[in-house]
N, C-alpha and C positions, 0 to 999 in steps of 0.2 A: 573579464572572465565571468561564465556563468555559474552562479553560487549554488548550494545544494537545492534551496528553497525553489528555486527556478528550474530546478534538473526535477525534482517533484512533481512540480504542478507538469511540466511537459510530459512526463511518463505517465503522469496519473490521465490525461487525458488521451492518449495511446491505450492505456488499458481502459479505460470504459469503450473506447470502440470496441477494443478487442471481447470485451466481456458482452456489450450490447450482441455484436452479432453471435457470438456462442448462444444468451440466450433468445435469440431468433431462432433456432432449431428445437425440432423435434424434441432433442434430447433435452433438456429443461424445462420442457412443459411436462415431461413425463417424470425427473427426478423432485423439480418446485412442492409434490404434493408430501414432501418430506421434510416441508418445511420448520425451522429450527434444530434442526436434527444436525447442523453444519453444513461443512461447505461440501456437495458433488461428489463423487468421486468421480473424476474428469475433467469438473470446473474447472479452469485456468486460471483461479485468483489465487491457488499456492502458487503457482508456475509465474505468475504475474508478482506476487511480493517476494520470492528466492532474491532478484537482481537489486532489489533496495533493502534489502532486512540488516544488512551492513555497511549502510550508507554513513551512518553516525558512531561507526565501533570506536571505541577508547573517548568518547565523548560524552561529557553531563549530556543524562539524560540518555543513552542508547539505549541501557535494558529497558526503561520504560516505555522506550516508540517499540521495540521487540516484540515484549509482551502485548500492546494494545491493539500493533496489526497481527498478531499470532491467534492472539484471544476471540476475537471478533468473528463471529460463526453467521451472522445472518447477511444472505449475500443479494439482500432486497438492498443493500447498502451502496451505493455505487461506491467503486474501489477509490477511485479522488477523492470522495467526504471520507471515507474511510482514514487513507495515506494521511491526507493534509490535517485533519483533526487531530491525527498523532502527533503529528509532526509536532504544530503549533502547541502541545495539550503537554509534551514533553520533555524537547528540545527548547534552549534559551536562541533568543533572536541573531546573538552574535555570531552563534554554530548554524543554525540558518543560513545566513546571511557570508560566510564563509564559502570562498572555491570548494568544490572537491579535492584537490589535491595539495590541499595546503598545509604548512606540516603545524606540528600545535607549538606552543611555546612554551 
């Protein structure tokens, strides 16, 4: 069975594709000069962190991965160093390291 950690790193790698070519367009070289101002309105890295903001609920450690991918406004960040720095920064190894649909004990 594939464990959370490895459900992470696969999706974190889907979305920098997804994010590289958003900003191959037009449209982010034109919002970019707003730089630190947060993320886009359009950018697709809310739409990209929705399907894991609850990957860790009722788990040590989930409001803190929340908060760190919630907080994080500069999106010169690729969304992988992003995700995974959380991940690692606030989740314990054995929740990690854990199926997704494993029940707790």
């Amino acid at each position: 069975a594939t464990h959370r950690l490895s459900f992470l790193e696969q999706y974190s790698t889907f979305a920098d594709s997804l994010e590289a070519e958003f900003m191959a367009s037009d449209y982010l070289s034109y919002t970019s000069k707003k730089k630190n101002k947060g993320i886009p309105k359009g950018h697709p890295r809310n739409r990209l962190l929705k399907p894991i903001h609850n990957i860790f609920a009722g788990d040590r450690g989930s409001t803190k991965f929340k908060q760190l991918i919630s907080e994080h406004r500069d999106i010169s960040t690729p969304f992988s160093e992003l995700v995974l720095h959380a991940a690692h920064t606030s989740i314990p190894s054995d929740i990690l390291l854990r199926p997704p649909r494993s029940t707790h004990r």
